[in-house]
N, C-alpha and C positions, 0 to 999 in steps of 0.2 A: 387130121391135124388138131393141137390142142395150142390154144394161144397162151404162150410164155412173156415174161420179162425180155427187153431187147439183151439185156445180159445174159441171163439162161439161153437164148439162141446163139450169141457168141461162142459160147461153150463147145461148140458142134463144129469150128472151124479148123481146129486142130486137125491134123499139124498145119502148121507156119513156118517159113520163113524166119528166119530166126537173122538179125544183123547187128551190129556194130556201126556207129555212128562218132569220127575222130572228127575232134573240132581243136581250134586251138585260142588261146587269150590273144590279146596285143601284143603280147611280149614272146609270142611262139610256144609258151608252154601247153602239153596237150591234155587232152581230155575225151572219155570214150563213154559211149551213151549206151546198150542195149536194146533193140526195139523191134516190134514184132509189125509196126504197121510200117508198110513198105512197098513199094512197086516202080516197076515201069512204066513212063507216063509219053513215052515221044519216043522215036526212031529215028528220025530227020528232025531236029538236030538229037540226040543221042541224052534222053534225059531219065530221072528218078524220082520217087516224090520219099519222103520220110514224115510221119508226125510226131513230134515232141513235145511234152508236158512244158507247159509253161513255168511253171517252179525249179525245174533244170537249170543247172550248173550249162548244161549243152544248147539249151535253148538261146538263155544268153548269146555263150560263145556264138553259135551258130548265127543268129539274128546281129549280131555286130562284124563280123570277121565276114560274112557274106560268102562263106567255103565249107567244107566240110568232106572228110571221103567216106565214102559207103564201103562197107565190109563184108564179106560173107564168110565169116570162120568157119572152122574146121573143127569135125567130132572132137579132136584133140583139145580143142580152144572153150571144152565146155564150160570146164571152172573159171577160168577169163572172164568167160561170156556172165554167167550168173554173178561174179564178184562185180562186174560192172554195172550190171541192172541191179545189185541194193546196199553199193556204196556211190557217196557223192562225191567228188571231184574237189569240190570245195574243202573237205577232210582229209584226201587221200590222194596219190600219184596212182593213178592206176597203172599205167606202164611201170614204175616201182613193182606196186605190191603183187600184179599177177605174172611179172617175168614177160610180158609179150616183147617181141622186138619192135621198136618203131625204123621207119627207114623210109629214107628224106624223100619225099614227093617232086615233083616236077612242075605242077603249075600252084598247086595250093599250100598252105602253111602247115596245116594237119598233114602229121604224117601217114605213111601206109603198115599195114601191121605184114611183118615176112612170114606168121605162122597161117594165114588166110588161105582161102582156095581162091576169092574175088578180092581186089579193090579197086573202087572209081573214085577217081579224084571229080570233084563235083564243086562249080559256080553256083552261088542260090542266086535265080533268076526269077523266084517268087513267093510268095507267102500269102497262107491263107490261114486265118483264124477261125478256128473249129470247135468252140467252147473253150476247152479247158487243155486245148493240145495247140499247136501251130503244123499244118503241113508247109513243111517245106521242100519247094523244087529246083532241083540242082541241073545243070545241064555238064552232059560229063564229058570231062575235058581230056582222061587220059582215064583204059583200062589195061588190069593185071591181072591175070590169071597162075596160080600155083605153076611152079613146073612140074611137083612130083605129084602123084596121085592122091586125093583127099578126100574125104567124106565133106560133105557140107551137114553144119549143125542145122538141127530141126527144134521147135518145140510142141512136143508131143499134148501138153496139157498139164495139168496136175491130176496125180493119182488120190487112193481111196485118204489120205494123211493131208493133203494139203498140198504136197509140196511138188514144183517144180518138176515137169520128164521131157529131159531130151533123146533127141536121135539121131542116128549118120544115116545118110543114103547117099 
């Protein structure tokens, strides 16, 4: 073993989970976050954790509106998915500019995206600040599953250029 940067050992976790985080303002208009840190946190009662950059459009939303629904798009959803992770919300509709459909949730005010393989509608029942990110934990109120068969997006890493690589499985 050779000891690296905690960043250079990040490097190594690839692939990831790749998701979507739908929040909404006061006024119901929506907003979609990108985010690779994510998990399962509870079974009894049925929960998620997400962390979010504190300088977010979504963190806001999220940390006031006290909702939010978790995503798990679809290979298809990959341009979605990157136009979400590096535009801000504050500039732009994303549901506009990437074409996804929203469609109307049931317990929460963010809506659910119809191109998805998952959505969980999700209560934040907690929060915990983590430097320079906010985890927050949803306890999920109501889950969707795709009807027709879909790849879930992955993030592969960045290649030899810099940039971004995703993948279906």
């Amino acid at each position: 073993m050779r000891k690296v940067s905690a960043a250079e050992a990040w490097l190594r976790k690839y692939p990831e989970r790749t998701v979507l985080a739908v929040s909404a303002d006061l006024n119901g208009r929506p907003n979609m976050i990108a985010l690779g840190w994510n998990m399962p946190t509870s079974s009894r009662p049925p929960m998620a954790a997400i962390s979010v950059n504190h300088r977010s459009l979504s963190h806001k939303l999220i940390h006031e509106g006290r909702e939010f629904v978790l995503v798990f798009p679809s290979k298809e959803m990959e341009d979605a998915v990157m136009y979400c992770g590096t535009h801000s919300g504050r500039d732009v509709d994303k549901f506009k500019e990437t074409g996804l459909t929203p469609v109307k949730a049931k317990h929460v005010k963010p809506p659910l995206i119809a191109e998805a393989v998952v959505n969980m509608e999700c209560r934040v029942v907690g929060e915990l600040t983590t430097g320079d990110h906010t985890i927050f934990v949803g306890e999920i109120l109501a889950a969707y599953v795709s009807e027709e068969p879909r790849k879930v997006l992955f993030n592969l890493g960045r290649n030899e250029k810099g940039e971004r690589v995703f993948g279906g499985f």
